[in-house]
C-alpha positions as CSV (number, residue, x, y, z in Angstrom):
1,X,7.3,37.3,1.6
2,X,6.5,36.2,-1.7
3,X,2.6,34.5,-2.2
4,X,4.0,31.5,-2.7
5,X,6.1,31.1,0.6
6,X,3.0,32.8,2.3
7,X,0.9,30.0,0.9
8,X,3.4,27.5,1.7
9,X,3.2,28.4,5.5
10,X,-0.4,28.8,5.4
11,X,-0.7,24.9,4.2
12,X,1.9,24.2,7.3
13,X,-0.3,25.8,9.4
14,X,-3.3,24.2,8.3
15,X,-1.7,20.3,8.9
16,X,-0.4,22.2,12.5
17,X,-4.5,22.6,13.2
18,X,-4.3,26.1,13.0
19,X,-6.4,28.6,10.8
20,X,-4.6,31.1,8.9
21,X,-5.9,33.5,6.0
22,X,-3.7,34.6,3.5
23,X,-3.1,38.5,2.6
24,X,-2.7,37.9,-1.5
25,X,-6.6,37.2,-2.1
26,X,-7.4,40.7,-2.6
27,X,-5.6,40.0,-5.6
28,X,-7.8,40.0,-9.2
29,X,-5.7,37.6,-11.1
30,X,-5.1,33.5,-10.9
31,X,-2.8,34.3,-7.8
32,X,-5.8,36.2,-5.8
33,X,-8.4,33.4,-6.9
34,X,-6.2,30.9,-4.8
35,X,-6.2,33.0,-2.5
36,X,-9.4,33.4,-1.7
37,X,-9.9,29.6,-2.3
38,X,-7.4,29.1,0.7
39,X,-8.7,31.1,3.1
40,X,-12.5,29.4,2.3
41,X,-10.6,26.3,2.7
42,X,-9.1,27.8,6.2
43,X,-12.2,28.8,7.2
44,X,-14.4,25.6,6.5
45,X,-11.6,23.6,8.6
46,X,-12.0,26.2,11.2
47,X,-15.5,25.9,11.3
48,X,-15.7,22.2,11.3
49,X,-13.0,21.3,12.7
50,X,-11.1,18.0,11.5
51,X,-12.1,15.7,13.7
52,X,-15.7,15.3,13.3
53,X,-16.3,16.0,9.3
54,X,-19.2,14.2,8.1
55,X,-18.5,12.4,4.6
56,X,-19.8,15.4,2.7
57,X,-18.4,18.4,4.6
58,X,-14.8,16.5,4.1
59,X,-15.9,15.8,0.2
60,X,-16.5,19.6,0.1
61,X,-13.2,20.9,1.0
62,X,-11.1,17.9,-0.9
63,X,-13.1,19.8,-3.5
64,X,-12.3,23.2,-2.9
65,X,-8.2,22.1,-2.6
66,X,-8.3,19.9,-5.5
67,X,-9.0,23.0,-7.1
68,X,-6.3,25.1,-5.4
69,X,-4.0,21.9,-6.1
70,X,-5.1,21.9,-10.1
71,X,-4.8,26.0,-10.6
72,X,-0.7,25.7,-8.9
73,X,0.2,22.7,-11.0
74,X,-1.1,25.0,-14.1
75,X,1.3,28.1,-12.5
76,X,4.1,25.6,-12.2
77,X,3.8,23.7,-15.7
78,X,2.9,27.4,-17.5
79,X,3.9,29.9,-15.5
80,X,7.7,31.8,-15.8
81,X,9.5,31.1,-12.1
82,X,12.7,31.1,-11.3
83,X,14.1,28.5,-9.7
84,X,13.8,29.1,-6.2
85,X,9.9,30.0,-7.0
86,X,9.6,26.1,-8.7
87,X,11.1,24.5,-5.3
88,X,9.0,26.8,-3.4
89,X,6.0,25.7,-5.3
90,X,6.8,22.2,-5.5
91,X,7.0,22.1,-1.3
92,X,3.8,24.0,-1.1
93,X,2.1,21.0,-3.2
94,X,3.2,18.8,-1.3
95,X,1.6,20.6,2.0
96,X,-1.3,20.8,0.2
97,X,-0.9,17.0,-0.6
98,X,-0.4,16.0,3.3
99,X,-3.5,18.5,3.5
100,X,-5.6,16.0,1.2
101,X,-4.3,12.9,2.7
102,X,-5.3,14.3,5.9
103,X,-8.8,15.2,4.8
104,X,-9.2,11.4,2.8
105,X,-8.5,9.5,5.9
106,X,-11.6,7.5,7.7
């Protein structure tokens, strides 16, 4: 499975309210840094859970995927993909969109 389709079914996961890592962190390039932004982002929801985020706790992790959101939209505007790697980055922004939505609500 490629990263992207890994992170693709980690954001599913995530809206699903489970927890999962991802295995392409260990990674030392762009690709590994969101990686290891994901799974922090996996575990802060784990630890918090959704339902009872303070204001700041849910500010924190809107943070931490904004960032994950701006470094894929630099991949998909810069980066060389094929085809089937743009649609397969354009549905894994917009799990990570629902994600955000999620995270904004009151």
């Amino acid at each position: 499975m490629s990263w992207m389709a890994e992170l693709r079914q980690g954001f599913n996961r995530l809206q699903s309210g489970r927890h999962p890592r991802v295995d392409f962190a260990d990674r030392t390039d762009t690709v590994g840094e969101i990686g290891r932004e994901f799974n922090a982002l996996a575990a802060g929801l784990e630890q918090l859970g959704t339902n009872g985020l303070t204001r700041e706790q849910a500010h924190s992790l809107r943070n931490r995927l904004a960032g994950i959101l701006a470094a894929l939209h630099v991949l998909k505007e810069n980066g060389a993909l094929t085809a089937n790697e743009q649609a397969t980055l354009s549905q894994t922004l917009a799990e990570a969109r629902q994600l955000d939505t999620r995270l904004r609500a009151p």
